[in-house]
C-alpha positions as CSV (number, residue, x, y, z in Angstrom):
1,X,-17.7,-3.7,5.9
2,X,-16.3,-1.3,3.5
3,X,-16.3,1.8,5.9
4,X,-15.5,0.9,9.9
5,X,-14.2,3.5,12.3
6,X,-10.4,3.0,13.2
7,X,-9.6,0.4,15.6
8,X,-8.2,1.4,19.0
9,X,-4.8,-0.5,19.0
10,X,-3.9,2.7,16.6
11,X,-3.9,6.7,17.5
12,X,-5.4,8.4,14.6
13,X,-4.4,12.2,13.7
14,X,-5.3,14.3,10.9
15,X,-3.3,17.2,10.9
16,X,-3.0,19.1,7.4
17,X,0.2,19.1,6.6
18,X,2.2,18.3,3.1
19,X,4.5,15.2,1.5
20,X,7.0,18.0,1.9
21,X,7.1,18.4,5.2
22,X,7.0,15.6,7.4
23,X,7.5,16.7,11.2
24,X,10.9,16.0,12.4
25,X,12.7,14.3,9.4
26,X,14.3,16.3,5.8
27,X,14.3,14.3,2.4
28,X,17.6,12.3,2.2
29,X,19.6,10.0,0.1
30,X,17.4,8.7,-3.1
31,X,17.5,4.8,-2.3
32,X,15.7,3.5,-5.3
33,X,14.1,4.6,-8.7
34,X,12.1,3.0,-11.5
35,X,11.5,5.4,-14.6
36,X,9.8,1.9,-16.7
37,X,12.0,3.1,-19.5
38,X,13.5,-0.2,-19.8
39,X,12.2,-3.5,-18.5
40,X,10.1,-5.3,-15.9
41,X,13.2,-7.3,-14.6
42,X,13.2,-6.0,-10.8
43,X,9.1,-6.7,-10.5
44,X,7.8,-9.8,-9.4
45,X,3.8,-10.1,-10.9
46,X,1.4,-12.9,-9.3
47,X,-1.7,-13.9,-10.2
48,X,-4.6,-13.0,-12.8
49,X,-2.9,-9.6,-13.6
50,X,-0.9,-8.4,-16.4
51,X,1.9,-5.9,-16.4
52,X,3.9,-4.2,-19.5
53,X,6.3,-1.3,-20.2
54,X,4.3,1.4,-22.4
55,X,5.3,4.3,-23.4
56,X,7.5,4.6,-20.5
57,X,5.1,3.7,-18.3
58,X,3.7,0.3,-15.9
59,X,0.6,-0.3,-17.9
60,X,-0.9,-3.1,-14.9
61,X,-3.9,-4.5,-15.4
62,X,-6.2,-6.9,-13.4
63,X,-7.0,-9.7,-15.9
64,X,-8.8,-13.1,-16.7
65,X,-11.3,-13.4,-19.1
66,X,-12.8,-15.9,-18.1
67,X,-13.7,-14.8,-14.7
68,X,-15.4,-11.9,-13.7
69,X,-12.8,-10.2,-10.6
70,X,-9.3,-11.2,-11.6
71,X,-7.1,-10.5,-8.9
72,X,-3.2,-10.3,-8.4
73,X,0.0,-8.1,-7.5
74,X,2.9,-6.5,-8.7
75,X,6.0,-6.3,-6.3
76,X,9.6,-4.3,-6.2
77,X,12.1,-6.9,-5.6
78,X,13.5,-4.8,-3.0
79,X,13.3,-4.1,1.2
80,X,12.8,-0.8,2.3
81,X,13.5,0.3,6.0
82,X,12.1,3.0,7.4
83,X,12.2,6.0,8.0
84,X,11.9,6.3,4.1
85,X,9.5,7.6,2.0
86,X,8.2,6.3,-1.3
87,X,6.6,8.6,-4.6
88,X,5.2,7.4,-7.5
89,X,2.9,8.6,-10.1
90,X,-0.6,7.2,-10.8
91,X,-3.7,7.4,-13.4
92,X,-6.3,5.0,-14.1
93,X,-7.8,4.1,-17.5
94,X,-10.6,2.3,-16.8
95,X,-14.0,2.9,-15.4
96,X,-14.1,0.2,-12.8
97,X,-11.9,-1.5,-10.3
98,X,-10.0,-1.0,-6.7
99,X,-6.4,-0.2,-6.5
100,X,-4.3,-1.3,-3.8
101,X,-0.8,-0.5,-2.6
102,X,1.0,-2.9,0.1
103,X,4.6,-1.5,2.1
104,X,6.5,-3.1,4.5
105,X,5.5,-6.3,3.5
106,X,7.6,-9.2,4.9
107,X,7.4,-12.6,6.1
108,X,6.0,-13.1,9.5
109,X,9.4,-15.5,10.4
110,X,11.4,-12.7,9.4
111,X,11.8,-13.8,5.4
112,X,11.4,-11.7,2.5
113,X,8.6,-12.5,0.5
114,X,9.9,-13.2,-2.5
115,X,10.9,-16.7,-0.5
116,X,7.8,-18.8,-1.6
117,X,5.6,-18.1,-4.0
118,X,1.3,-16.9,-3.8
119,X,-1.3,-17.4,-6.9
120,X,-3.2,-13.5,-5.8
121,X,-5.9,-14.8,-3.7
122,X,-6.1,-11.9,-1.0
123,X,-6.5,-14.5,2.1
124,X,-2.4,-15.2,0.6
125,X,-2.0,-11.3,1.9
126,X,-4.3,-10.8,5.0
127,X,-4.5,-14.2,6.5
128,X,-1.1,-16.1,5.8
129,X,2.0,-15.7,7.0
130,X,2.7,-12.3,5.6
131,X,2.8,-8.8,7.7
132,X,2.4,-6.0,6.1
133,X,0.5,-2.2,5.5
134,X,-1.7,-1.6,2.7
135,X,-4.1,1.1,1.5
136,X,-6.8,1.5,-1.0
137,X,-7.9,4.1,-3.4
138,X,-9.8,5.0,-6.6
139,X,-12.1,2.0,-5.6
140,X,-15.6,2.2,-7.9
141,X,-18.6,1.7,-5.6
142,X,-17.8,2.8,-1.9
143,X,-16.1,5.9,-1.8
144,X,-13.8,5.2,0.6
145,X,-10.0,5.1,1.2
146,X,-9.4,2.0,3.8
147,X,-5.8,1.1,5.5
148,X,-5.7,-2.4,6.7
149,X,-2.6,-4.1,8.4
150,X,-1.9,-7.5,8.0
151,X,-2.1,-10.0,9.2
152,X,-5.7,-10.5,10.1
153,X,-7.1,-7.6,7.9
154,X,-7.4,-5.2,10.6
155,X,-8.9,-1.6,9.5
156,X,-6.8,0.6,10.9
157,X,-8.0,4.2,9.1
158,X,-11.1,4.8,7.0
159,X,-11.1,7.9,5.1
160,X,-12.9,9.7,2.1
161,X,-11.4,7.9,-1.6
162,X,-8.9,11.4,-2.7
163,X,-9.0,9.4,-6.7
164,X,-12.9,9.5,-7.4
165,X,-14.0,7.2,-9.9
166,X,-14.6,9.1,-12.6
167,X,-10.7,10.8,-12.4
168,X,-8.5,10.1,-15.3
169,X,-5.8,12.7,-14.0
170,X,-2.3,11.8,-12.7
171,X,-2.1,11.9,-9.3
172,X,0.9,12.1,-6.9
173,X,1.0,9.7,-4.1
174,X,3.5,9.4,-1.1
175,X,4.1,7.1,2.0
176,X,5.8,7.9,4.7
177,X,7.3,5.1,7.0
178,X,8.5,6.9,10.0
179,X,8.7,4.0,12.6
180,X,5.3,3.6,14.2
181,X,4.0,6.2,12.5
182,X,2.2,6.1,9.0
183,X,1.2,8.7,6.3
184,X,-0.1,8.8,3.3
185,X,-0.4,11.7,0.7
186,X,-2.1,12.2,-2.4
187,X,-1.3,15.6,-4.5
188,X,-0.2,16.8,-1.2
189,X,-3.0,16.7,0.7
190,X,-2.5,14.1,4.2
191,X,-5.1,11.3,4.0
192,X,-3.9,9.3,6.2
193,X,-2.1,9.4,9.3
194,X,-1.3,7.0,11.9
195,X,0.6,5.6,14.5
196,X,0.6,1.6,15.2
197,X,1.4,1.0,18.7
198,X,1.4,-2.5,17.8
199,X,-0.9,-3.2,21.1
200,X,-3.6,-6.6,21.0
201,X,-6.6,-6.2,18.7
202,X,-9.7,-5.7,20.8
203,X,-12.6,-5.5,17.9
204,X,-14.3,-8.5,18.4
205,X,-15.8,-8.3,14.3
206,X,-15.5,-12.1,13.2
207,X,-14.9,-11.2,9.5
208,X,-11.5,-9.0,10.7
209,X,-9.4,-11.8,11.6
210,X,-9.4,-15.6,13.0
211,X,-10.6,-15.6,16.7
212,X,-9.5,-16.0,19.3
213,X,-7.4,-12.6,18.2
214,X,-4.0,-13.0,18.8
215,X,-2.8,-9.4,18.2
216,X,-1.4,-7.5,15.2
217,X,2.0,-8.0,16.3
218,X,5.1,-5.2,16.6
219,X,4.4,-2.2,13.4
220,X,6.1,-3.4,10.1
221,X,9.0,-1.0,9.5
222,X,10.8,-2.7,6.8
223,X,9.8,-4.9,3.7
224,X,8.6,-4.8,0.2
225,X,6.2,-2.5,-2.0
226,X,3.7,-3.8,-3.7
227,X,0.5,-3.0,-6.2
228,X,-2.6,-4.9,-6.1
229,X,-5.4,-4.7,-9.1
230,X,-8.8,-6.6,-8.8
231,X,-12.4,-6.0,-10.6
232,X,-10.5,-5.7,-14.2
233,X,-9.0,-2.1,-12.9
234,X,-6.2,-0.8,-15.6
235,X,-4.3,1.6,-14.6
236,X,-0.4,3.4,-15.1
237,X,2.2,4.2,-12.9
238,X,5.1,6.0,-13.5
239,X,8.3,7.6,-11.6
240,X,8.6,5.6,-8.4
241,X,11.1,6.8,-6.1
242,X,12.3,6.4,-2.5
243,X,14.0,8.3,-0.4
244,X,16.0,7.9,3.3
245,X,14.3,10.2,5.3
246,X,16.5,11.5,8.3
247,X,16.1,13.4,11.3
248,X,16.5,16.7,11.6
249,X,18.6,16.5,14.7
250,X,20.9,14.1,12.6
251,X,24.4,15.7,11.3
C-alpha cells in the first residue's frame, strides 16, 4: 500500500528542473511569511500533537503518551490561491516518524476549514468532507515519498523519500500551485511533478476510496497549508514563505 504506481486520472512528468525556475511563471509579490520569532497566534494545532516557538523556530511534535502513534496537524490560518508557491525550512530531530504537508485544503461545499473543527484522525482528512493535496516525506520504514489527493486518498505520485531517515540536515522544500499542475521541490531537486486533470478515478483498489468511486472532483487550486506529524515524529520548521507566482507573458 505504501508504494502504488500513479493513477491514470493524473499525467505524471519528471523533468529536472529547479524551485527557481518554474516554466512559464517569474517569483512575484511575497503574500505571506512566518519567521516563529513571535507567537503561534495565526496556527490552528488539532489533535495529539504539540507545537511551540524555540529558538525561533516551530518545534511540532506528534504526541500522546499514552498511545503508541499520536497523530494530529498544524494549520496557517490563511487561503492561498494559486499560481503561488510556498518555501519553508525543515529538519527532523527524531529517529522515527512520517511527516506530512497538506495545500489547498478546503471544504468540499466551498468553506474554509477552519469552519468546524477535527480531533486528527486521518479518515477527518482523506474521507470527510475536506479536498485537498498532500505529500509525505522523511517517513521511517518505506522509503518512499507518496502524494495523495483528497478526498478518497487517491495516490497520485509515488517517488523515492529525498529526507532519508537517518538525515538531521535542514532541508529546503517548495510547492508550486500552478493550476492543474503540481510540483514539489526539495533542496532544488523536482520530486514531484503533476498535472490533475481532475477526470473520474478508475483504480478499482477498495482501500483507496469508498466505492462505488465517485471521482476526485475539479484540482484544488486554493485553500489552506497544513503539517501533519504521526508515529511520535519531532521535528522544526522555520522561514515559511509564499509567493504570487505570475506569468511571464503578464505586464
Amino acid at each position: 500500500m505504501d508504494r502504488m504506481m500513479p493513477l491514470m486520472f493524473l499525467v505524471l512528468t519528471c523533468h529536472a528542473i529547479t524551485a527557481q525556475s518554474i516554466p512559464g511563471y517569474v517569483k512575484g509579490e511575497l503574500i505571506a511569511s512566518e519567521d516563529f520569532s513571535h507567537n503561534l497566534d495565526h496556527w490552528l494545532v488539532e489533535g495529539k500533537v504539540r507545537a511551540k516557538i524555540d529558538n525561533g523556530q516551530l518545534f511540532f511534535e506528534s504526541y500522546d503518551p499514552e498511545i503508541d502513534n499520536p497523530k494530529g496537524n498544524i494549520w496557517w490560518k490563511q487561503d492561498f490561491k494559486d499560481p503561488y508557491i510556498i518555501e519553508f525550512e525543515y529538519r527532523s530531530v527524531s529517529d522515527h516518524g512520517l511527516t506530512m504537508v497538506f495545500w489547498n485544503a478546503f471544504g468540499l461545499n466551498g468553506q474554509d476549514i477552519f469552519s468546524w473543527e477535527r480531533t486528527g484522525k486521518y479518515e477527518e482528512y482523506v474521507s470527510s468532507n475536506l479536498t485537498a493535496y498532500h505529500c509525505t516525506f522523511h517517513r521511517f520504514g518505506t522509503g518512499v515519498s507518496n502524494f495523495r489527493k483528497a478526498p478518497g486518498f487517491h495516490l497520485v505520485s509515488s517517488e523515492k523519500d529525498p529526507v532519508v531517515a537517518t538525515d538531521r540536515t535542514i532541508h529546503k522544500m517548495v510547492i508550486a500551485s500552478t493550476g492543474k499542475r503540481q510540483r514539489i521541490f526539495v533542496d532544488g531537486l523536482l520530486v514531484h511533478d503533476l498535472t490533475d486533470k481532475g477526470s473520474p478515478c478508475i483504480s478499482n483498489k477498495s482501500w483507496q476510496h469508498e466505492l462505488p468511486c465517485k471521482g476526485t472532483g475539479p484540482a484544488p487550486q486554493h485553500g489552506a497549508f497544513g503539517i501533519r506529524m504521526t508515529q511520535k515524529q519531532q521535528a522544526r520548521f522555520d522561514n515559511i514563505k509564499v509567493y504570487e507566482l505570475k506569468k511571464v507573458d503578464e505586464k
